[in-house]
N, CA, C and O atoms as a GROMACS GRO file, in nm:
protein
  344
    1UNK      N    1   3.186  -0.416   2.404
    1UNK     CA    2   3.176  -0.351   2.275
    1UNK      C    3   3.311  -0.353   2.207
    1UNK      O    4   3.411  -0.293   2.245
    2UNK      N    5   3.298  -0.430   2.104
    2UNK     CA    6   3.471  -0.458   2.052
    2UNK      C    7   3.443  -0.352   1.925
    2UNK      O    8   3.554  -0.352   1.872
    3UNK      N    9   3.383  -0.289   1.868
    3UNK     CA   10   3.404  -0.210   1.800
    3UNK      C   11   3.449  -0.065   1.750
    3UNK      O   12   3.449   0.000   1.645
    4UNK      N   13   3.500  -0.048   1.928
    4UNK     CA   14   3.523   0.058   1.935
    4UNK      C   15   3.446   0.172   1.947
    4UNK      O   16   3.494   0.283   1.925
    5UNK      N   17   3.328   0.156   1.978
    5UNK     CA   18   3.203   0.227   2.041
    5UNK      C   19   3.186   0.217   2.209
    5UNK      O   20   3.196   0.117   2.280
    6UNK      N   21   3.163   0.331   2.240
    6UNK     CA   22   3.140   0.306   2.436
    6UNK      C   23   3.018   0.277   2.453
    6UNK      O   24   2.939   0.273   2.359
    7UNK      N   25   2.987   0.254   2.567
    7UNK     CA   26   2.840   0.257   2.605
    7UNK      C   27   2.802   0.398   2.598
    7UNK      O   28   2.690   0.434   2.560
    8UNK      N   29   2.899   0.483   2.637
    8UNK     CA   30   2.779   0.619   2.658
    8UNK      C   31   2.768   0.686   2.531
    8UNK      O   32   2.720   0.798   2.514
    9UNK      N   33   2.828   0.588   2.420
    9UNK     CA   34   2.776   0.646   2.270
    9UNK      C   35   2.650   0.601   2.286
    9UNK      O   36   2.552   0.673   2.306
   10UNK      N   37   2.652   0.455   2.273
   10UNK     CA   38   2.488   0.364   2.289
   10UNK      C   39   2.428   0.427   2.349
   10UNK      O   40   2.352   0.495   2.280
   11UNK      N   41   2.414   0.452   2.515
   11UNK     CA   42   2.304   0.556   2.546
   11UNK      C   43   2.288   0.663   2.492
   11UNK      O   44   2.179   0.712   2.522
   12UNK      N   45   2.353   0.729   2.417
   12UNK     CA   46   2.348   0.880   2.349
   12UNK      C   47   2.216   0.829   2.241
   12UNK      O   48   2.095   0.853   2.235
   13UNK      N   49   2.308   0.752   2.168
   13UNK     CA   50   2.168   0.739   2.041
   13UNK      C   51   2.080   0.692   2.090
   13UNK      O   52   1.982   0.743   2.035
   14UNK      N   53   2.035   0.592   2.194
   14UNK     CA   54   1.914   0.543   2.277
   14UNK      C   55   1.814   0.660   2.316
   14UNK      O   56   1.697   0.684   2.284
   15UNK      N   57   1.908   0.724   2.403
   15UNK     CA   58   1.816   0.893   2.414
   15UNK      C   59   1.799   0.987   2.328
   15UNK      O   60   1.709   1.066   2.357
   16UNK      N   61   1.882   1.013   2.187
   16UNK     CA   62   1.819   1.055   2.122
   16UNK      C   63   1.693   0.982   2.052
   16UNK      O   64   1.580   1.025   2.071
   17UNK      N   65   1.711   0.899   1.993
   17UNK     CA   66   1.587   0.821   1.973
   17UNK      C   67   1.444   0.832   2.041
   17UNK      O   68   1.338   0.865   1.988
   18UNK      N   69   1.472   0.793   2.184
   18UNK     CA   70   1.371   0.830   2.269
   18UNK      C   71   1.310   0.932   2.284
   18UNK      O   72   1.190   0.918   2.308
   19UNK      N   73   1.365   1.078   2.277
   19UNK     CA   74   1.330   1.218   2.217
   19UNK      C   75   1.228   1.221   2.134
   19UNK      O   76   1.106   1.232   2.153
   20UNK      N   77   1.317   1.203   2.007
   20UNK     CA   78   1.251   1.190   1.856
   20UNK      C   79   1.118   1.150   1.904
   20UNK      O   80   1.024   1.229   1.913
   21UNK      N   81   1.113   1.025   1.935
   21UNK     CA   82   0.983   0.932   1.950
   21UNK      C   83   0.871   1.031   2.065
   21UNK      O   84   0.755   1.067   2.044
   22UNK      N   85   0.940   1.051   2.163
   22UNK     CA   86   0.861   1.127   2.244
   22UNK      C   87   0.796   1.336   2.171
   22UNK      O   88   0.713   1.426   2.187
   23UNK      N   89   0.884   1.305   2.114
   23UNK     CA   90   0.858   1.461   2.086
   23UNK      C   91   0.750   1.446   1.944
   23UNK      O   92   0.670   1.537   1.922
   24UNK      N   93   0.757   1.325   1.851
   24UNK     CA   94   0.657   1.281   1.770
   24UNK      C   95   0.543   1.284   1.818
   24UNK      O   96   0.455   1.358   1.775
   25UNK      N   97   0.525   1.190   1.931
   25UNK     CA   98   0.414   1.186   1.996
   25UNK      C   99   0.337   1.285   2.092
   25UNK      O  100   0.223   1.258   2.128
   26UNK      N  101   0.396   1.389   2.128
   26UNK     CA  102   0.342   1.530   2.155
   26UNK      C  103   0.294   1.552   2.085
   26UNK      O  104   0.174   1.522   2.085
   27UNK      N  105   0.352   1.622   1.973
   27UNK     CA  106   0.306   1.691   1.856
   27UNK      C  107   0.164   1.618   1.826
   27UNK      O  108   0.051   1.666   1.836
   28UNK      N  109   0.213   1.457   1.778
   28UNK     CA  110   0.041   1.476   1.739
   28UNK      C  111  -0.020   1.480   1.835
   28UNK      O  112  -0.110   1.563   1.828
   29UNK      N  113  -0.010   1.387   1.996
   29UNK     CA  114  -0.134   1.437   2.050
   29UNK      C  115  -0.190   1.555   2.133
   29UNK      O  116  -0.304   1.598   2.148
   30UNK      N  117  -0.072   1.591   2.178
   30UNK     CA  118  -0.131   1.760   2.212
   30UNK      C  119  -0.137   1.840   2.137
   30UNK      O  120  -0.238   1.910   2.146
   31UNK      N  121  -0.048   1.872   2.038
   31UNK     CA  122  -0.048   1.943   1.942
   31UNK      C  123  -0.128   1.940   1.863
   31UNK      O  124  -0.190   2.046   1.850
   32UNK      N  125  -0.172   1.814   1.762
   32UNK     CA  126  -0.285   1.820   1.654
   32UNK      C  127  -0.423   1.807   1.744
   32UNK      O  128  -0.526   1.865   1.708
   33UNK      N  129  -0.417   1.724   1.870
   33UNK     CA  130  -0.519   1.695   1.957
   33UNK      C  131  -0.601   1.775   1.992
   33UNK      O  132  -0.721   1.758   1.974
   34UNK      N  133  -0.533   1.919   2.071
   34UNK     CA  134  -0.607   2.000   2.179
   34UNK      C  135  -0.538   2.136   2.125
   34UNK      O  136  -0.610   2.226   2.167
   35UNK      N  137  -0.416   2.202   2.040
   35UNK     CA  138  -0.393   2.315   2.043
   35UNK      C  139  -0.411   2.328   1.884
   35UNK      O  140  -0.387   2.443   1.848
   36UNK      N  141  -0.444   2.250   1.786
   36UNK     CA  142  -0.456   2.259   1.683
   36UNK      C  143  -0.589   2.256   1.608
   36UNK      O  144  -0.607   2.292   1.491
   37UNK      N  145  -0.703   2.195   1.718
   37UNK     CA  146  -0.771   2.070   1.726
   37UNK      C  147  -0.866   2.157   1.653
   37UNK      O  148  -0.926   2.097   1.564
   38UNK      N  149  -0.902   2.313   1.669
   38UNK     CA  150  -0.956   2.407   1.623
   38UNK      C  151  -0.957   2.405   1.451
   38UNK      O  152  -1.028   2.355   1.364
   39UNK      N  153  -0.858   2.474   1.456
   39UNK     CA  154  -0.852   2.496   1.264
   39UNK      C  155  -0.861   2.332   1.181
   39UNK      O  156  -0.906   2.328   1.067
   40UNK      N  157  -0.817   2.211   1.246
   40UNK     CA  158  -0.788   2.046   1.186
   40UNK      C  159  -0.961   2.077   1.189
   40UNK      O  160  -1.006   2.061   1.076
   41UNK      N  161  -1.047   2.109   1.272
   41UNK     CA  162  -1.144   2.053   1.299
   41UNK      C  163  -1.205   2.136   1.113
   41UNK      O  164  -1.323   2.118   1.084
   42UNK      N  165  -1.152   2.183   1.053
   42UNK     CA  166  -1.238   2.232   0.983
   42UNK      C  167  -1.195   2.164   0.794
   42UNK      O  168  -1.240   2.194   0.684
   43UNK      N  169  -1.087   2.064   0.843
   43UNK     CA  170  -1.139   1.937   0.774
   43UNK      C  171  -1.156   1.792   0.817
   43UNK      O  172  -1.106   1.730   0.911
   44UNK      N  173  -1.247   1.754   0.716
   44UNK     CA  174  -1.278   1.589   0.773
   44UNK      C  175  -1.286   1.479   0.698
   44UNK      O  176  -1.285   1.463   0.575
   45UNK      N  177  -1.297   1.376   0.826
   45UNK     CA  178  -1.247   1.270   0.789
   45UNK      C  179  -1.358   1.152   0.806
   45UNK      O  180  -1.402   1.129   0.918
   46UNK      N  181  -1.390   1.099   0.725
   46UNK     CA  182  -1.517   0.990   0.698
   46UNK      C  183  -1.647   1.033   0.839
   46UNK      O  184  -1.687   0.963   0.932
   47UNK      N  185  -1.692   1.224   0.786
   47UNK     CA  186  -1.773   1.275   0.852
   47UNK      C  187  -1.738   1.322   0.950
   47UNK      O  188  -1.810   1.407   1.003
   48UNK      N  189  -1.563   1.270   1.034
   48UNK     CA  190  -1.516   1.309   1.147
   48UNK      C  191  -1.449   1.456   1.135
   48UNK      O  192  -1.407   1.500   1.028
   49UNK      N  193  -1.444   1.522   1.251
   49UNK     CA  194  -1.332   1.653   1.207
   49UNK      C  195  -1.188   1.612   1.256
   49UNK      O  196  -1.166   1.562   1.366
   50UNK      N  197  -1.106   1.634   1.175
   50UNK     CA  198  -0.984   1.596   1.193
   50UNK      C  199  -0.902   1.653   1.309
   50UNK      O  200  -0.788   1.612   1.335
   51UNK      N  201  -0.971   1.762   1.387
   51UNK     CA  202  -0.903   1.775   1.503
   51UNK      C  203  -0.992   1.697   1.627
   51UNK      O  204  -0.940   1.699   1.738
   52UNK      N  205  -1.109   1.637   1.615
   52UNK     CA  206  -1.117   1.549   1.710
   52UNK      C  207  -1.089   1.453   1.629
   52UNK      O  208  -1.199   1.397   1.624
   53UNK      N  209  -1.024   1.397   1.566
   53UNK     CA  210  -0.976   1.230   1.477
   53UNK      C  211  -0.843   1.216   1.569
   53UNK      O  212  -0.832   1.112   1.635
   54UNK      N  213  -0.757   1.300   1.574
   54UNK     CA  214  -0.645   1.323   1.612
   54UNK      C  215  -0.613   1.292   1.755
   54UNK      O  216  -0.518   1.237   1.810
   55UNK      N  217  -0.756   1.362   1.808
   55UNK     CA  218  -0.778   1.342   1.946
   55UNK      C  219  -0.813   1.142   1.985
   55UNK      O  220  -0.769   1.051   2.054
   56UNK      N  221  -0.875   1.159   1.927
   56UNK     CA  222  -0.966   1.034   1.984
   56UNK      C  223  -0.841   0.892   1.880
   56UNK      O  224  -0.793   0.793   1.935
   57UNK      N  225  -0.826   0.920   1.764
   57UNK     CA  226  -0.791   0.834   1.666
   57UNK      C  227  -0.622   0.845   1.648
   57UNK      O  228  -0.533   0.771   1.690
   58UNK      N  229  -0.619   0.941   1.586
   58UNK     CA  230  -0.442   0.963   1.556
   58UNK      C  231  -0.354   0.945   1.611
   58UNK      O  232  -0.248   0.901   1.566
   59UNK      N  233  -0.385   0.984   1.748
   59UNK     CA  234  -0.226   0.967   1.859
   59UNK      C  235  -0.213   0.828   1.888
   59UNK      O  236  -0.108   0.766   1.903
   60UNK      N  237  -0.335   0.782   1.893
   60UNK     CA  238  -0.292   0.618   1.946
   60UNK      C  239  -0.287   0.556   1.804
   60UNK      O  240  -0.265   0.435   1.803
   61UNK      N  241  -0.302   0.617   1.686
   61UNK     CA  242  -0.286   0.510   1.567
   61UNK      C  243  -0.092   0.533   1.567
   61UNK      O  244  -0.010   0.442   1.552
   62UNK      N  245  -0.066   0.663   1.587
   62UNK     CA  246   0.060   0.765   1.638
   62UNK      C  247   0.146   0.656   1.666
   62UNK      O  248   0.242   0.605   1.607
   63UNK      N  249   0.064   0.625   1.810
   63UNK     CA  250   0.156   0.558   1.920
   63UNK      C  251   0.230   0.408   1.900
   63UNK      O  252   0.343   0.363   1.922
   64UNK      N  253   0.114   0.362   1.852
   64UNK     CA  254   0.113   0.204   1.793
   64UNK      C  255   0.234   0.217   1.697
   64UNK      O  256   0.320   0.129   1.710
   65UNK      N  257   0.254   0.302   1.612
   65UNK     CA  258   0.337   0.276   1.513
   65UNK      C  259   0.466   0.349   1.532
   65UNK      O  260   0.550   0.329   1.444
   66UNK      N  261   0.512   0.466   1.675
   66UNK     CA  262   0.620   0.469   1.695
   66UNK      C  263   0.682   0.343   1.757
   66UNK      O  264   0.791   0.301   1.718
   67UNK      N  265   0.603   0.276   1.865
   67UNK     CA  266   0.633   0.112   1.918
   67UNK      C  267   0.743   0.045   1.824
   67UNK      O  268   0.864   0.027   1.837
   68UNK      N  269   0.655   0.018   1.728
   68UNK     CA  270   0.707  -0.035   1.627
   68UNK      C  271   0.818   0.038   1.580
   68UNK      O  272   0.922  -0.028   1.585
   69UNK      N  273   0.827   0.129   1.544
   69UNK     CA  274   0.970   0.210   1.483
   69UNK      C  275   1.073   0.190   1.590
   69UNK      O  276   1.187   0.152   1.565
   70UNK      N  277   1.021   0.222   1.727
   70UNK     CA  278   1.163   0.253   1.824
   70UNK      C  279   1.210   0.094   1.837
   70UNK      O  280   1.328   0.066   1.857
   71UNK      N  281   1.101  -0.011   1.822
   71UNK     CA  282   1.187  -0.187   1.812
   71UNK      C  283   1.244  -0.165   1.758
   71UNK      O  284   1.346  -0.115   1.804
   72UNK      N  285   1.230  -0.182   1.605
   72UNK     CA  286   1.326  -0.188   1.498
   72UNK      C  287   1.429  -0.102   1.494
   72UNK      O  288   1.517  -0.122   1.410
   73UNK      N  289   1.433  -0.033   1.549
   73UNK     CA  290   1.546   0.107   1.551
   73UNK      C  291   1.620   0.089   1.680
   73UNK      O  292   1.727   0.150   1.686
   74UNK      N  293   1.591   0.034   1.763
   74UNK     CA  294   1.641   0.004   1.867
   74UNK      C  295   1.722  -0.146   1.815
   74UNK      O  296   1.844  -0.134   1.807
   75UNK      N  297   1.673  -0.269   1.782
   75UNK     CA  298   1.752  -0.347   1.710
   75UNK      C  299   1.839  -0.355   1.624
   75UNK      O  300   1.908  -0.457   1.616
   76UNK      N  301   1.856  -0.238   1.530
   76UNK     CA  302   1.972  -0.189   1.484
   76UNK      C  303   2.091  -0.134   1.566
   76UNK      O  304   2.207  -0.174   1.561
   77UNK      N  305   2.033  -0.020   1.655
   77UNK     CA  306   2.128   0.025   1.754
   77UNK      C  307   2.212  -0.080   1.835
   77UNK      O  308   2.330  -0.066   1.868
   78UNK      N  309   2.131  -0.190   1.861
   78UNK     CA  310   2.198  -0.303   1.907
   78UNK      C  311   2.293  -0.362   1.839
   78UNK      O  312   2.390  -0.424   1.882
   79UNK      N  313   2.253  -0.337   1.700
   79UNK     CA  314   2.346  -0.445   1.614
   79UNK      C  315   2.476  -0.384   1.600
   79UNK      O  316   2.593  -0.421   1.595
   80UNK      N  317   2.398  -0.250   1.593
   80UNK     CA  318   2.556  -0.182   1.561
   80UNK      C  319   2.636  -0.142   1.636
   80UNK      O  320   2.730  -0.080   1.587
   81UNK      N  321   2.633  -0.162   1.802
   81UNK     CA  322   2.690  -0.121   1.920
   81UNK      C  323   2.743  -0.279   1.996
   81UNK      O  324   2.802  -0.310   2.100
   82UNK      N  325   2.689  -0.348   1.886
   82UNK     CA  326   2.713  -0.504   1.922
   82UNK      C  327   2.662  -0.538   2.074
   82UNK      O  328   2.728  -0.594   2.162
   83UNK      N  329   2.552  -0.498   2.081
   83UNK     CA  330   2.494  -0.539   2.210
   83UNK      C  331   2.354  -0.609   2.256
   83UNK      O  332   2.288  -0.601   2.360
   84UNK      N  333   2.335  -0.689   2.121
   84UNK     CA  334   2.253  -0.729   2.042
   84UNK      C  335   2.209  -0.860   2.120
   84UNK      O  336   2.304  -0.878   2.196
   85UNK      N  337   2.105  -0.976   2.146
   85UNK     CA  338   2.103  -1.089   2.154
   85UNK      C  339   2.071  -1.172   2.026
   85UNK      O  340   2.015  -1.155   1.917
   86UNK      N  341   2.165  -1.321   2.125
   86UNK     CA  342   2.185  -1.399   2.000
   86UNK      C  343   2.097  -1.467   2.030
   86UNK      O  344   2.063  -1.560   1.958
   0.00000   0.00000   0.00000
């Protein structure tokens, strides 16, 4: 790392990141899933109740698209810790 960044900066933001992402994905699926799932259920969604949508639908629509965020966010972290492949 010639930029004057350590590695245990890089792991710092790696694990925070990983947090973020993990603590996103609680929320919706236990959280909107099973402890929320009550009051969501009393709106809906193309006939569905939105606290079983959440359950069955949301967390993995959730999941799919933190994937995607933590790549791209993780490829920055690379770029900018210069630890990147060429």
């Amino acid at each position: 790392m010639s930029n004057g960044k350590s590695m245990a900066d890089y792991w710092r933001a790696n694990l925070r990141l990983l947090v973020i992402c993990l603590t996103i994905w609680f929320i919706v699926s236990f959280g909107f899933g099973i402890l929320l799932a009550g009051p969501l259920n009393a709106i809906s969604i193309a006939g569905y109740p939105l606290g079983f949508w959440f359950a069955q639908q949301g967390s993995i629509y959730t999941f799919i698209a933190l994937i995607f965020f933590y790549a791209w966010k993780m490829n920055q972290l690379d770029r900018e810790f210069d630890v990147h492949e060429d």
